[in-house]
C-alpha positions as CSV (number, residue, x, y, z in Angstrom):
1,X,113.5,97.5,104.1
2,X,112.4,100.2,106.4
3,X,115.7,102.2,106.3
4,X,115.5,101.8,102.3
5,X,111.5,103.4,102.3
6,X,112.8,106.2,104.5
7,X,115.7,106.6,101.9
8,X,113.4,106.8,99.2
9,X,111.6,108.9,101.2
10,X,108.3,107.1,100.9
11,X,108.2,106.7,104.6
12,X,109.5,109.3,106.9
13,X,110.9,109.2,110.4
14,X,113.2,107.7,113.0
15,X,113.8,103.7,111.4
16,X,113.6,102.2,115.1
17,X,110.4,103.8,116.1
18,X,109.6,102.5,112.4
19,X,110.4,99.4,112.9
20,X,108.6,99.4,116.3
21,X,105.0,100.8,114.4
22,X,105.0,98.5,111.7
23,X,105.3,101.2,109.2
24,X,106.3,98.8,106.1
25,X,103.2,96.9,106.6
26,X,101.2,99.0,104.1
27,X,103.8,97.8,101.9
28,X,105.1,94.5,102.7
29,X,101.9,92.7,103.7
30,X,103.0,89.2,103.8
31,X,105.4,87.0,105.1
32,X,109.3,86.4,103.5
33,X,108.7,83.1,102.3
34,X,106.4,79.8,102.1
35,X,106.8,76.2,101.8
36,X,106.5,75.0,98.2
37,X,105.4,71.3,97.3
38,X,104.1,69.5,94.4
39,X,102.3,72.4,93.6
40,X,102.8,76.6,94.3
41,X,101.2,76.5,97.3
42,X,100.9,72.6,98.4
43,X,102.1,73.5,102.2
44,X,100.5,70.1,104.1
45,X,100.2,71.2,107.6
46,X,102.1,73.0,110.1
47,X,101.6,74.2,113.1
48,X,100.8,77.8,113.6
49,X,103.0,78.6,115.9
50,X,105.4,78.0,112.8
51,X,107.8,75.4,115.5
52,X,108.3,73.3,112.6
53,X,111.9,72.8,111.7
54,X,113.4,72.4,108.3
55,X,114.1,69.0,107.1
56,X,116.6,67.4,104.3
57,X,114.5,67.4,101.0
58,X,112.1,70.2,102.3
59,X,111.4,73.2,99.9
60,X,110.4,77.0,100.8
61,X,110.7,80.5,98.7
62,X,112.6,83.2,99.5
63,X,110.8,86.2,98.1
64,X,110.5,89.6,99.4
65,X,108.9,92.0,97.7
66,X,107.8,95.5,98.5
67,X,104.4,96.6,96.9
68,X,102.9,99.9,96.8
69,X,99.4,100.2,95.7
70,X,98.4,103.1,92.5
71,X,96.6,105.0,95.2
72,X,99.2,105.0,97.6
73,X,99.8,108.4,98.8
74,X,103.2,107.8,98.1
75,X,103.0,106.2,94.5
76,X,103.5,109.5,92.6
77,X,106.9,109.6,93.7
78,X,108.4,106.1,93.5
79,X,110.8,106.1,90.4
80,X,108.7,104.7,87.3
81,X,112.0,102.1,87.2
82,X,110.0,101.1,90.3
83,X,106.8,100.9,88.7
84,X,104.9,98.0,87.6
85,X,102.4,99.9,86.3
């Protein structure tokens, strides 16, 4: 994701000390995925050091996404293809 923001040019650098800064944070504020039950968000518990293994018949998302705000510095640049607003 990184390398593609620096392609775009939205963020600007070296990709490993990038990487090491957290720089796609402002952008990518969550996590890659979640469990999904009954309902969207029915999780039950886990620990959270996230130990829990994957089981037959357990369900999770796969859904990255990359989100930059309207007042994002960057915004007046990103491609209105991009846009999704």
């Amino acid at each position: 994701m990184i390398t593609g923001l620096v392609r775009l040019g939205i963020l600007k650098g070296d990709v490993d000390e990038l990487m090491a800064n957290n720089a796609h944070r402002p952008y990518f504020m969550h996590g890659l995925s979640h469990w999904l039950g009954l309902d969207v968000h029915d999780v039950g518990h886990y620990d959270v050091d996230r130990s829990r293994l994957l089981e037959p018949g357990m369900v999770l998302t796969v859904e990255p996404g990359l989100y930059i705000a309207v007042d994002a510095e960057c915004a007046a640049t990103v491609s209105r293809h991009w846009r999704a607003y």
